[in-house]
Backbone as ProteinMPNN parsed JSONL, in Angstrom:
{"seq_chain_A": "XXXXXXXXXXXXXXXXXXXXXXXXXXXXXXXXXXXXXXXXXXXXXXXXXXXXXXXXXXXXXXXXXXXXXXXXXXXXXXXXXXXXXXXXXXXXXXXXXXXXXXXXXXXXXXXXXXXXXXXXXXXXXXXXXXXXXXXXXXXXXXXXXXXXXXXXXXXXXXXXXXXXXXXXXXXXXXXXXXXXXXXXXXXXXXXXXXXXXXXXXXXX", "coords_chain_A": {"N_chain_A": [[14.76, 39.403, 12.822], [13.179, 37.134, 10.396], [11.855, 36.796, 7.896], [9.854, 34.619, 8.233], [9.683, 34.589, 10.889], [11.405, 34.026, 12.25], [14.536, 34.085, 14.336], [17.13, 36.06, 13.824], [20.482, 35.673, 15.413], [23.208, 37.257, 14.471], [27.294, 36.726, 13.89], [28.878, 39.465, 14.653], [31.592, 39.947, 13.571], [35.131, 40.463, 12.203], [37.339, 38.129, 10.793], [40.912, 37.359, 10.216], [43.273, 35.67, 8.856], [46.69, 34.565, 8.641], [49.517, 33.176, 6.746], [51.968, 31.871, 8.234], [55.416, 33.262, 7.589], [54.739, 34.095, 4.865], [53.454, 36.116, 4.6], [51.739, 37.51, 2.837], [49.768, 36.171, 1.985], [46.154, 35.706, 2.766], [43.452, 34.677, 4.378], [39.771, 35.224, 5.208], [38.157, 34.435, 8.034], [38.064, 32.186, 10.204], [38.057, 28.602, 9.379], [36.402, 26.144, 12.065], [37.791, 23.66, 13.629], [36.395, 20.391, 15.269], [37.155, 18.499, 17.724], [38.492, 15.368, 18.286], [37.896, 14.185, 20.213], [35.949, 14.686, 21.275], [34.161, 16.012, 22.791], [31.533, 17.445, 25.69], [31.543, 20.191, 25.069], [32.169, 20.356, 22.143], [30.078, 17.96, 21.263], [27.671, 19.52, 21.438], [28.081, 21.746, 19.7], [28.001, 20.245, 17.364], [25.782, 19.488, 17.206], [23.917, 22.167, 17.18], [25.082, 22.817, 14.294], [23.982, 20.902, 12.698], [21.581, 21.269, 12.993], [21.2, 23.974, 12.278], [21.705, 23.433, 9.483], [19.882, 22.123, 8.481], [17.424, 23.66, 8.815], [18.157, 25.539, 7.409], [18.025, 24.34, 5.154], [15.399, 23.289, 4.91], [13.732, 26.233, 4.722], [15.078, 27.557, 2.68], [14.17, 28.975, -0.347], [13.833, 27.353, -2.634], [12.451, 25.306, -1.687], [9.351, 24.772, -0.82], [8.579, 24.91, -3.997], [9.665, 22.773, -4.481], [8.89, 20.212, -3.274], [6.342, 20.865, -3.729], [5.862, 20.077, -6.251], [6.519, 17.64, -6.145], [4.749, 16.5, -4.391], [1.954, 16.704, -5.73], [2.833, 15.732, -8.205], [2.506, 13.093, -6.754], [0.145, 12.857, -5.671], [-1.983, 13.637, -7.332], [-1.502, 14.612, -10.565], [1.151, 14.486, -13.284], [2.31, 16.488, -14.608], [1.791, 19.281, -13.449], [0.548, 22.333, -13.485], [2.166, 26.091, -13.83], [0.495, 27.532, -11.994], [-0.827, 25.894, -10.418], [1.234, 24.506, -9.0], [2.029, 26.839, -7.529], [0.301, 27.675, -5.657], [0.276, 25.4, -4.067], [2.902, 25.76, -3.046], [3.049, 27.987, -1.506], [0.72, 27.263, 0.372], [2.048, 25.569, 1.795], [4.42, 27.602, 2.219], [2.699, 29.766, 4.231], [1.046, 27.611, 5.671], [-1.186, 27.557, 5.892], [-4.409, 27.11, 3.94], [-7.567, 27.767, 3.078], [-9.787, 26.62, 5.321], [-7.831, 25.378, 6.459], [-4.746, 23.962, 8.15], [-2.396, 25.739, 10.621], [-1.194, 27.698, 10.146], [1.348, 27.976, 10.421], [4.935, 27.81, 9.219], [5.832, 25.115, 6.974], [3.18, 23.707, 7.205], [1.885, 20.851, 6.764], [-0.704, 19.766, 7.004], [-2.029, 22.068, 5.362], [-1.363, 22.268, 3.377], [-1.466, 19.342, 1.927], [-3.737, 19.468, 1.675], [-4.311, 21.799, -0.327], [-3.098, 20.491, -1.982], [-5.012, 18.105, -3.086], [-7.594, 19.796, -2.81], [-7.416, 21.791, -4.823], [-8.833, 23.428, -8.434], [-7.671, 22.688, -10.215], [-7.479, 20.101, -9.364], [-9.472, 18.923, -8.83], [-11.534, 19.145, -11.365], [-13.698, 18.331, -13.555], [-13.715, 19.0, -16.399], [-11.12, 19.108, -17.151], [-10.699, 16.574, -17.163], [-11.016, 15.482, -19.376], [-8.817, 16.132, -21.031], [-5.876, 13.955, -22.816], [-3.11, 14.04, -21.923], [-3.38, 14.578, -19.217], [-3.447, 14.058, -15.416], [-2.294, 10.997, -14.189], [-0.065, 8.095, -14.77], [-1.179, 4.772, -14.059], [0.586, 2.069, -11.625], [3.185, 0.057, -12.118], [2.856, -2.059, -10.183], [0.367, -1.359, -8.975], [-1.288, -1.939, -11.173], [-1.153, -4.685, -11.177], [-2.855, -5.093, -9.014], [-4.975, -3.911, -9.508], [-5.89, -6.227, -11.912], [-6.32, -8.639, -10.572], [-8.215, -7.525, -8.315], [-10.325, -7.055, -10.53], [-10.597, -10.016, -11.142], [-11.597, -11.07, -9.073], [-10.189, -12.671, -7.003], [-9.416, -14.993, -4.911], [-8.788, -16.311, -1.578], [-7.543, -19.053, -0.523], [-8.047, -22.219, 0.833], [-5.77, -24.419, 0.433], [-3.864, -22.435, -0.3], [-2.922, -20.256, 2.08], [-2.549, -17.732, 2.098], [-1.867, -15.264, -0.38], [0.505, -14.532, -2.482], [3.257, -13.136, -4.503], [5.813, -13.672, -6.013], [8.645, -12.474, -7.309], [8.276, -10.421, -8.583], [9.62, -8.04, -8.789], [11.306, -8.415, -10.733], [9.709, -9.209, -13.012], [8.356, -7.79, -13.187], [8.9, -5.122, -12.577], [8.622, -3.737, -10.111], [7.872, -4.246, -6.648], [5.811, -3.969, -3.654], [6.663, -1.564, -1.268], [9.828, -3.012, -2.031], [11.634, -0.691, -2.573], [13.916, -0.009, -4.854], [16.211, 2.134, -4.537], [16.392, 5.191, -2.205], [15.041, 7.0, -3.206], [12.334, 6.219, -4.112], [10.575, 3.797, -7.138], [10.952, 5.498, -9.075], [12.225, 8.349, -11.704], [11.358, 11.859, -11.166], [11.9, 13.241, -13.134], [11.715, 12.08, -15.232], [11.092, 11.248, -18.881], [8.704, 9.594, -20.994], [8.68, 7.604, -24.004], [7.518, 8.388, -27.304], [4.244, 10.026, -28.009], [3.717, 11.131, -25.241], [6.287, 12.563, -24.361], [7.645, 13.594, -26.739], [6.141, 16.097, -26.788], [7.188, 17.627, -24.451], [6.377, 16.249, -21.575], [5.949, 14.862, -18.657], [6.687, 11.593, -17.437], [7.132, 9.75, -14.542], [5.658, 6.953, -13.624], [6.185, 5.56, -16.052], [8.398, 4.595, -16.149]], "CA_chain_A": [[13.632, 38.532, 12.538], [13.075, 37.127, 8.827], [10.167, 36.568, 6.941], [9.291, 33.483, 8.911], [9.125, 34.77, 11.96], [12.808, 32.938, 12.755], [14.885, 35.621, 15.124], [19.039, 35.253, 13.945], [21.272, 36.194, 15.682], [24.413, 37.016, 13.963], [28.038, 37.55, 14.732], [29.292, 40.686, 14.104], [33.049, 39.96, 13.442], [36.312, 40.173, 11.269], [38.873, 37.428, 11.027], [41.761, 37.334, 8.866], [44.122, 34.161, 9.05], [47.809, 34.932, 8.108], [49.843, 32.26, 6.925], [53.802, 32.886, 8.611], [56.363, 32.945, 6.397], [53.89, 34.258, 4.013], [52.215, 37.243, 4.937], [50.639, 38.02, 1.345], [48.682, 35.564, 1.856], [45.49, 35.87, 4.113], [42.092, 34.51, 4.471], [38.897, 35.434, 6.303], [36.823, 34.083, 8.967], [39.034, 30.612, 10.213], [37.445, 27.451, 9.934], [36.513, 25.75, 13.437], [37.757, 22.156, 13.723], [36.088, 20.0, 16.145], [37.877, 17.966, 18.232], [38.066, 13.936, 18.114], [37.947, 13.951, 21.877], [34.113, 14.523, 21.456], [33.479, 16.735, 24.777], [30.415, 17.9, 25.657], [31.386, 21.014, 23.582], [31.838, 19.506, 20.314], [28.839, 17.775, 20.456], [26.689, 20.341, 21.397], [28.32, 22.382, 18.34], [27.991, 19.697, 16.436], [24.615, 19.347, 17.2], [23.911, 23.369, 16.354], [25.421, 23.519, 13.753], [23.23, 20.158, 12.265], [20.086, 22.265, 12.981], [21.066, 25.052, 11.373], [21.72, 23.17, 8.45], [18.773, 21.689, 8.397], [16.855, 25.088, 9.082], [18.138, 26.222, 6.048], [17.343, 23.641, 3.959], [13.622, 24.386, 5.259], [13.219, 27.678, 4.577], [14.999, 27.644, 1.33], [13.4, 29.717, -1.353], [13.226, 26.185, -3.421], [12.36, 23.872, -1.257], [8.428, 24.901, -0.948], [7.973, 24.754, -4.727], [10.046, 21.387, -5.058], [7.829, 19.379, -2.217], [4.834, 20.892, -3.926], [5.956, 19.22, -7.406], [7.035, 16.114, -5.357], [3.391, 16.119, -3.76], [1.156, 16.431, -6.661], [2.928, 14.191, -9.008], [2.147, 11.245, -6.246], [-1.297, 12.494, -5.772], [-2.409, 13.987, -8.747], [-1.153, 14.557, -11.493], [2.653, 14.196, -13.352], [2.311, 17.7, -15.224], [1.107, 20.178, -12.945], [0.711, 23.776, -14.319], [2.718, 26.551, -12.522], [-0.209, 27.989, -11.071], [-1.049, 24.801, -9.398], [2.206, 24.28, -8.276], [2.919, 28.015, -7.115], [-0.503, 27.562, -4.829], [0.674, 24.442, -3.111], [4.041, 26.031, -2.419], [2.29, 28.976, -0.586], [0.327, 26.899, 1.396], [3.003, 25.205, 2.689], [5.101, 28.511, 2.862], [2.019, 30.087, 4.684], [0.884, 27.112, 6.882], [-2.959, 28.062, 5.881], [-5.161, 26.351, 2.538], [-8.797, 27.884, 3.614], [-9.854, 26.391, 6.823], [-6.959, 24.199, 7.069], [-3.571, 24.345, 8.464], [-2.081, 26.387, 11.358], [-0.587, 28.906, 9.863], [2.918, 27.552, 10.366], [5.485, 27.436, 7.759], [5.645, 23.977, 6.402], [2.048, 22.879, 7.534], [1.903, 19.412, 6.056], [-2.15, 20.066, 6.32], [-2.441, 23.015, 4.683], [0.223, 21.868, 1.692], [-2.171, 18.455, 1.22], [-5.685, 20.684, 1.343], [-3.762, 22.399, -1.381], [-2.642, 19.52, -3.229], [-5.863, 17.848, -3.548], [-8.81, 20.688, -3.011], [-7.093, 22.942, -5.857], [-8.965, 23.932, -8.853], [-6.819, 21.791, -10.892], [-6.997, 18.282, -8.962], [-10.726, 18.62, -8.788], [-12.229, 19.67, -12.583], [-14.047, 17.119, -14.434], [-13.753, 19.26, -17.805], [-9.824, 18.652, -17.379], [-10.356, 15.485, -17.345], [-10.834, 15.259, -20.724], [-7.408, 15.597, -21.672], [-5.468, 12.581, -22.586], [-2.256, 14.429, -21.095], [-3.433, 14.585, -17.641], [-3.183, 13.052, -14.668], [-1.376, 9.931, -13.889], [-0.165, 6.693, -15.505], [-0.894, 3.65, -13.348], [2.039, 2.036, -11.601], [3.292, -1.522, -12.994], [1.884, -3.024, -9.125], [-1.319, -1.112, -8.837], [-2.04, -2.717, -12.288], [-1.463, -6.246, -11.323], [-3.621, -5.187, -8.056], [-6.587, -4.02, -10.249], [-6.34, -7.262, -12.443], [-6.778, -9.277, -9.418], [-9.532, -7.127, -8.272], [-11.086, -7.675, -11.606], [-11.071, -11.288, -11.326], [-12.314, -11.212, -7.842], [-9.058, -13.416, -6.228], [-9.833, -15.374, -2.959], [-7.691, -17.248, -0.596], [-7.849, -20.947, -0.394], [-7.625, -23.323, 1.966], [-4.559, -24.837, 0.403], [-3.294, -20.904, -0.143], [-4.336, -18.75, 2.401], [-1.898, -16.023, 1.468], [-1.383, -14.785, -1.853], [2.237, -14.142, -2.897], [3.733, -12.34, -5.604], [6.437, -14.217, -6.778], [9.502, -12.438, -8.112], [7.217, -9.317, -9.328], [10.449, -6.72, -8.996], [12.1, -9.312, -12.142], [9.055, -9.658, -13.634], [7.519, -6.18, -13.802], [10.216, -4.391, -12.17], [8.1, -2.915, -9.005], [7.064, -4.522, -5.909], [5.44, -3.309, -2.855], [8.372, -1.826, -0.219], [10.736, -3.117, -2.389], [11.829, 0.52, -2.947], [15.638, -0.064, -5.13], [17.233, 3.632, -3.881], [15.55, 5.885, -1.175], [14.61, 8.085, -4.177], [11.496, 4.695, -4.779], [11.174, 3.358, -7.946], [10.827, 6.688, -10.616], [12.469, 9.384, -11.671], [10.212, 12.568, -11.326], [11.89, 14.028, -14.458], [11.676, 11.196, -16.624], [10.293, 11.322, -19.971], [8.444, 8.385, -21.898], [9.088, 7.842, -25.424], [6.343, 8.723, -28.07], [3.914, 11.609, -27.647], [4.258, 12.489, -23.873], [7.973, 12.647, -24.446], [7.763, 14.334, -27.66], [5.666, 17.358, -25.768], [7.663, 17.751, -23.118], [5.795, 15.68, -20.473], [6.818, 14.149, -17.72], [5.681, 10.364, -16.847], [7.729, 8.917, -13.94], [5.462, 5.834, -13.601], [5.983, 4.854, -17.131], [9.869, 4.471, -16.13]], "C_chain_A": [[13.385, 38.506, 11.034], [11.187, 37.251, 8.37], [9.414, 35.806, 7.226], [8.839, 33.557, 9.794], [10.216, 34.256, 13.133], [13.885, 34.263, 13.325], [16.366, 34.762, 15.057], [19.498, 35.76, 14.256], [23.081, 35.778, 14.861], [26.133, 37.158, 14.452], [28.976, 38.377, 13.563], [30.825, 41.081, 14.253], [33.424, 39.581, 12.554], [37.244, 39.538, 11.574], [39.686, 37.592, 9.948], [42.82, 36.445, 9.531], [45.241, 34.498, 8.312], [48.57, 34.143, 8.073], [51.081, 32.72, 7.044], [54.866, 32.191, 7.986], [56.044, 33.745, 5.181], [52.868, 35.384, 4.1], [51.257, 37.883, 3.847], [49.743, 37.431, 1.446], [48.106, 35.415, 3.04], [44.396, 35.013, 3.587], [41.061, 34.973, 5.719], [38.299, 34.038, 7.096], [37.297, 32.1, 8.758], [38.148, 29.836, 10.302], [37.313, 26.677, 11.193], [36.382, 24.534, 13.27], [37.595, 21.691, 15.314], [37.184, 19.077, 17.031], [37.737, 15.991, 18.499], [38.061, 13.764, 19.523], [36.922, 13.379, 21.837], [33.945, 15.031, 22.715], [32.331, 16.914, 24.36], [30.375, 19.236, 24.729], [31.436, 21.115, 21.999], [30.595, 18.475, 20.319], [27.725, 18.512, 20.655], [26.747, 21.392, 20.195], [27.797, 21.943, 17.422], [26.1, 19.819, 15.911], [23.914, 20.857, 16.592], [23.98, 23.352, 15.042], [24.609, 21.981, 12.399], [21.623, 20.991, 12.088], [19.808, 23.027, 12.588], [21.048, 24.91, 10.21], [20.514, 22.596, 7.755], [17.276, 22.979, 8.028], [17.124, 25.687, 7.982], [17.914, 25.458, 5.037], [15.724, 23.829, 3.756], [12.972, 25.237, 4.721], [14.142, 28.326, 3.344], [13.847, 27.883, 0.392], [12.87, 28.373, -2.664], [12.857, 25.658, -2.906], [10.607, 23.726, -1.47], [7.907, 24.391, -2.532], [8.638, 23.2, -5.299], [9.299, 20.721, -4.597], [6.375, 19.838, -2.938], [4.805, 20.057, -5.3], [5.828, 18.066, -7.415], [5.54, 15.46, -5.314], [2.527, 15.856, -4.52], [1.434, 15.993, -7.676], [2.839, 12.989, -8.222], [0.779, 11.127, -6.271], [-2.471, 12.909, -6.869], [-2.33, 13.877, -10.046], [0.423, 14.94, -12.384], [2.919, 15.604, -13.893], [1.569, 18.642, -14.603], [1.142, 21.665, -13.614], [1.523, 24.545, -13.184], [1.91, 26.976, -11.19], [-0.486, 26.936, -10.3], [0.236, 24.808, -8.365], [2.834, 25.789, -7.219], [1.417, 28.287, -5.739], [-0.53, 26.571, -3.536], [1.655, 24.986, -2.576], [3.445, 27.37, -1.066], [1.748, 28.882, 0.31], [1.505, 26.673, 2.376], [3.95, 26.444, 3.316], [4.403, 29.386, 4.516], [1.006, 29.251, 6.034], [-0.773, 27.251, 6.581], [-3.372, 27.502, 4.037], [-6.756, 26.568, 2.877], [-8.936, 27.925, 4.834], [-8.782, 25.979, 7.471], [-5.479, 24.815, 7.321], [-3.576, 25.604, 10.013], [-1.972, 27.784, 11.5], [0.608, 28.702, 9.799], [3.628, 27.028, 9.459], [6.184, 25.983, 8.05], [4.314, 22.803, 7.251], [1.704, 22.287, 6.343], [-0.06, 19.9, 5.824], [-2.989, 20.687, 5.584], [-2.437, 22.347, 2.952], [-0.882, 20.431, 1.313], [-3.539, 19.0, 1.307], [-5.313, 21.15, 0.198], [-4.025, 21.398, -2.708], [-4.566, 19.135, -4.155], [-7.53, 18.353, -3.746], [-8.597, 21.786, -4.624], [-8.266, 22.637, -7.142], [-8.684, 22.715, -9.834], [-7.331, 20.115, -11.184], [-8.377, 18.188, -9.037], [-11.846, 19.013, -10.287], [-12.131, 18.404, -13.434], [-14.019, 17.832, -15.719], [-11.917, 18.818, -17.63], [-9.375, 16.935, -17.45], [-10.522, 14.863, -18.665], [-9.725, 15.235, -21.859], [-6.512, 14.488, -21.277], [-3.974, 12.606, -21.922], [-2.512, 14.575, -19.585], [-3.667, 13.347, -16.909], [-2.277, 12.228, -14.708], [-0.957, 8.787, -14.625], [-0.735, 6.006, -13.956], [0.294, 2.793, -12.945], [1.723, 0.719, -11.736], [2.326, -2.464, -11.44], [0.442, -2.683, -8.951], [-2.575, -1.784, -10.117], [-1.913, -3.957, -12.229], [-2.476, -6.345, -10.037], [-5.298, -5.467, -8.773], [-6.989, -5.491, -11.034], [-6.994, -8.692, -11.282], [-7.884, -9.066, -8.834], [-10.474, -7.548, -8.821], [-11.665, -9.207, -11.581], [-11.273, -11.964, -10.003], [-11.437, -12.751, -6.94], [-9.429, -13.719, -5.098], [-8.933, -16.358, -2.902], [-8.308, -18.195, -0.687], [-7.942, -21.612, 0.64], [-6.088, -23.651, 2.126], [-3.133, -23.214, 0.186], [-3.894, -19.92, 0.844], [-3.349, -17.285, 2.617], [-1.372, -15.665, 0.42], [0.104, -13.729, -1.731], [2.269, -13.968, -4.327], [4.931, -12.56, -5.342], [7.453, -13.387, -7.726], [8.786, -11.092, -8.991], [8.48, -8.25, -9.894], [11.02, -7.557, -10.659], [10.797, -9.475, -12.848], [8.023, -8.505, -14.285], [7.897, -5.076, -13.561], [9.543, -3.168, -11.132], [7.544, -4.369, -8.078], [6.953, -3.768, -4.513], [6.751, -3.539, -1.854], [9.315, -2.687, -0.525], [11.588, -1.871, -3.316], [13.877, -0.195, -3.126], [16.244, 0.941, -4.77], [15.822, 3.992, -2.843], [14.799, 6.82, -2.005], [12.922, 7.21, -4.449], [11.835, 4.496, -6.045], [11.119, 4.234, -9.111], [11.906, 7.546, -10.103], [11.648, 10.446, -11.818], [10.599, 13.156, -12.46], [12.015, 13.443, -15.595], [10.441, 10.852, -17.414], [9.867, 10.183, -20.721], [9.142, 8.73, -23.338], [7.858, 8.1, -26.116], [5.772, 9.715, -27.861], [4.159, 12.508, -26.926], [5.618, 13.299, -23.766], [8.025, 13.757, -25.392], [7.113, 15.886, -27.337], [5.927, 17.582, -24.826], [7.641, 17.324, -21.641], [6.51, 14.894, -19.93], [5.981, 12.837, -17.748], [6.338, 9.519, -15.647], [7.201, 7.49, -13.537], [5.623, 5.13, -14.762], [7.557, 4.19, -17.051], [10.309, 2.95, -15.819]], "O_chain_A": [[13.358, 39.554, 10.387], [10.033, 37.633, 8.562], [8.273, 35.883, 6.771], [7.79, 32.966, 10.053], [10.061, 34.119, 14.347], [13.943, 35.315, 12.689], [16.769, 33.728, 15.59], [19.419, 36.86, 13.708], [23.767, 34.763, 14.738], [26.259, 37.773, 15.511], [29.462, 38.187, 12.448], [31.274, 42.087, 14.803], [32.873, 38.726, 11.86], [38.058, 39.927, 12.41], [39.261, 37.928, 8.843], [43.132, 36.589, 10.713], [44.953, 34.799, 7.154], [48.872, 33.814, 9.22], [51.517, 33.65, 6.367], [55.135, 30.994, 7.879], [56.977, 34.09, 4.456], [51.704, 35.415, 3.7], [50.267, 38.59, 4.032], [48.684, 37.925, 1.059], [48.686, 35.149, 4.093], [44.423, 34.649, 2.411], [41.405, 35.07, 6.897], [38.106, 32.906, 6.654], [37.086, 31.236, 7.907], [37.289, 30.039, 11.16], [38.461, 26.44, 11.569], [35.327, 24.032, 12.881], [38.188, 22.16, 16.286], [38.322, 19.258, 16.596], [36.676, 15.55, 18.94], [38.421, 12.611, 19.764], [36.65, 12.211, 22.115], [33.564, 14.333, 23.654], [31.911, 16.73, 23.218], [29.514, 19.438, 23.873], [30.899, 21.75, 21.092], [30.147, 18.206, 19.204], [26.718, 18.172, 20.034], [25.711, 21.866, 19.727], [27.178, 22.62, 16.602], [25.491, 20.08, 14.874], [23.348, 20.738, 15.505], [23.022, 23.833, 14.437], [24.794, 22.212, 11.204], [20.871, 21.132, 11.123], [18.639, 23.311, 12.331], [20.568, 25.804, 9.514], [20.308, 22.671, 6.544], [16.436, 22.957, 7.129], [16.265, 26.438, 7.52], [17.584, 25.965, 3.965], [15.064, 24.31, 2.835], [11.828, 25.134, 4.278], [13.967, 29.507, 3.043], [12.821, 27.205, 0.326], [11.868, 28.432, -3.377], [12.525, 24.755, -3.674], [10.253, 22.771, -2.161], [6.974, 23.588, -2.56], [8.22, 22.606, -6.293], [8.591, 20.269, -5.498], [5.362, 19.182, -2.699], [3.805, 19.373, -5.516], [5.262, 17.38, -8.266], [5.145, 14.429, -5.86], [2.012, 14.756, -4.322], [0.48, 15.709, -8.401], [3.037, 11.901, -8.763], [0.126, 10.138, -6.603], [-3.597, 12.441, -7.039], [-3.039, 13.09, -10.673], [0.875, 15.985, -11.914], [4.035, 15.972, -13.526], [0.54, 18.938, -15.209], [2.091, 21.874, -14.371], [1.673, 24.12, -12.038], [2.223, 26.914, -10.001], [-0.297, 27.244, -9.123], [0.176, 25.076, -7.165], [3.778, 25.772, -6.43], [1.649, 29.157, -4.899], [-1.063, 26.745, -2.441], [1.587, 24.859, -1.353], [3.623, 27.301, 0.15], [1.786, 29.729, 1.203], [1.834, 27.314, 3.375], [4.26, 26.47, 4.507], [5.057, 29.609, 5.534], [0.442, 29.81, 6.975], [-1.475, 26.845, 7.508], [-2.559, 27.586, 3.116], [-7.359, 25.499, 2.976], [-8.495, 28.82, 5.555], [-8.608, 26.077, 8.686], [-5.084, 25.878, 6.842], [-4.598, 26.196, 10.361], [-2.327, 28.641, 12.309], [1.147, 29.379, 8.924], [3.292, 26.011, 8.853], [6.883, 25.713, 9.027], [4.429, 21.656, 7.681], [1.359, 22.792, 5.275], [-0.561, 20.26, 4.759], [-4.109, 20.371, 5.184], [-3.148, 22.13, 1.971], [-1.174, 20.49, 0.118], [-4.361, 18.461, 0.566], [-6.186, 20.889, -0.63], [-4.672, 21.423, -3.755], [-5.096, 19.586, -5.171], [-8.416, 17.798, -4.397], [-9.491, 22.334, -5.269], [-8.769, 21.524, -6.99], [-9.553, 21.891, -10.12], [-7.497, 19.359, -12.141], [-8.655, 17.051, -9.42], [-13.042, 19.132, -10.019], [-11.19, 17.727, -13.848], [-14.464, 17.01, -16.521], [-11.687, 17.857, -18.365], [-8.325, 16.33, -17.664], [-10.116, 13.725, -18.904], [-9.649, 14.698, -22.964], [-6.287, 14.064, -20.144], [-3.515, 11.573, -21.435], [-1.53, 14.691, -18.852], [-3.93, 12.203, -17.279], [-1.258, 12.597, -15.292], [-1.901, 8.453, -15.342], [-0.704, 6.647, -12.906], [1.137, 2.677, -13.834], [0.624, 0.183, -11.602], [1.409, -3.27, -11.603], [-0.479, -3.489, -8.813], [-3.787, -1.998, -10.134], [-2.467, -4.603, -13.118], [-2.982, -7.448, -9.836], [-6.182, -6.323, -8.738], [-8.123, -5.95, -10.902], [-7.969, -9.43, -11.421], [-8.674, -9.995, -8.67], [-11.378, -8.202, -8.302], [-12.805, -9.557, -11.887], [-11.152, -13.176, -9.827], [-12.065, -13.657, -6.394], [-9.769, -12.885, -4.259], [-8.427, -17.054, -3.782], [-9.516, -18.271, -0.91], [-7.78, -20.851, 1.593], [-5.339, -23.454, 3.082], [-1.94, -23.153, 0.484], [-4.827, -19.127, 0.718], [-3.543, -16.197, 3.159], [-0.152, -15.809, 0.352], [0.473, -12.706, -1.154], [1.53, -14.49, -5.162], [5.439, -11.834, -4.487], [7.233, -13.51, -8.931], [8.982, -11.054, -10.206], [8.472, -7.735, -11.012], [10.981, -6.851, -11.667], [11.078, -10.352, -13.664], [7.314, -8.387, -15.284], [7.46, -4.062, -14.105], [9.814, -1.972, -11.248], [6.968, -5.324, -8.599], [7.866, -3.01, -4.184], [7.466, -4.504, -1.586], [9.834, -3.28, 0.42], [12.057, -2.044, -4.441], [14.694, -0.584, -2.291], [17.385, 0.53, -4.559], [14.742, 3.415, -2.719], [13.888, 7.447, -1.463], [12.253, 7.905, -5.214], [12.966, 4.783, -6.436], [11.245, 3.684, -10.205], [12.402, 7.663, -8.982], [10.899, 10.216, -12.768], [9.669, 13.73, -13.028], [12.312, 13.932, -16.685], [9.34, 10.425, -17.068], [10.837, 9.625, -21.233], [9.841, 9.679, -23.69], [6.908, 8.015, -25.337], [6.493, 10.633, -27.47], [4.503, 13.681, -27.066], [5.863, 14.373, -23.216], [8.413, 14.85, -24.979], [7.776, 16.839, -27.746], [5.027, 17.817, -24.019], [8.392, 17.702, -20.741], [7.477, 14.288, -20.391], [4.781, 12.871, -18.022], [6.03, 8.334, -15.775], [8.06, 6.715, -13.116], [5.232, 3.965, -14.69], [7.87, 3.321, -17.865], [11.502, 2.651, -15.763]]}, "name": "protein", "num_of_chains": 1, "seq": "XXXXXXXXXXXXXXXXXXXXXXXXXXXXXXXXXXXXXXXXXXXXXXXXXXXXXXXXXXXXXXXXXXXXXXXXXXXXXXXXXXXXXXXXXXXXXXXXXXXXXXXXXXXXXXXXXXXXXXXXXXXXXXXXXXXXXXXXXXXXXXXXXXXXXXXXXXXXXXXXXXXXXXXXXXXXXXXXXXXXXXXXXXXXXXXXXXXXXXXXXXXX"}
């Protein structure tokens, strides 16, 4: 049983693979090729051995503090400190954020109680620096201008379209260009933020 609470069973054997003709040369522990038949035992392997891979991507020692970086540069802010970020990962490792969460490792409720109750995400003296927080993204700023000028449907329009926006401002809504959307999280502006190490992925 690990640290999770995840019970592995291992197996407790030596192979050694001898190639003939060639006996100097050995290797351990033979690779197992499936079979293009596809029986019911190759895909139930297959299927295993998908879950396990998965399972360890999970419960990877990075994965907690990458998803917590991920999380509070969408809802917070692009420069989190470590301590912020090493409090979100915990939740999520831990499943618990106060009241919230299960207890179960990777509780999504805990990990966003985290994100946005922290210390951090909630201090109006931090908001006084011109490094924090977020940019605005190129669509949420043609939303607000619209807002601003209080936009209503027509008669002869009665649905407002946006026209060519990805060529024209190079974002539109669910027009995500890779599965990655449309930033990089480690990309740097040019000028100050850049020049201090900051991150801005909406400025990209």
């Amino acid at each position: 049983t690990d640290q999770y609470g995840r019970i592995q069973r291992l197996k407790n054997a030596k192979e050694s693979v001898r190639i003939q003709g060639a006996p100097e040369f050995s290797f351990r522990n033979a690779p197992s090729f499936m079979s293009i038949l596809n029986t019911e035992a190759d895909v139930r392997d297959a299927e295993y051995e998908t879950q396990a891979a998965l399972d360890h991507y999970l419960h990877h020692d990075n994965t907690a503090p990458f998803i917590a970086i991920r999380l509070i540069q969408r809802f917070t802010t692009s420069n989190p400190n470590p301590r912020y970020v090493k409090a979100v990962a915990t939740a999520f490792r831990t499943g618990k954020y106060g009241q919230f969460g299960t207890g179960t490792y990777g509780d999504l409720a805990a990990t966003i109680a985290a994100v946005l109750l922290d210390p951090e995400a909630r201090s109006v003296t931090l908001d006084a620096d011109p490094f924090r927080g977020s940019l605005r993204e190129p669509i949420l700023k043609v939303m607000a201008v619209l807002r601003s000028m209080e936009i209503e449907k027509s008669d002869a329009y009665p649905v407002l379209r946006l026209e060519g926006m990805s060529d024209k401002i190079g974002q539109m809504a669910h027009s995500f260009p890779t599965v990655f959307s449309f930033f990089l999280p480690e990309y740097q502006p040019d000028g100050r933020p850049g020049d201090a190490s900051l991150v801005g992925p909406e400025t990209m």
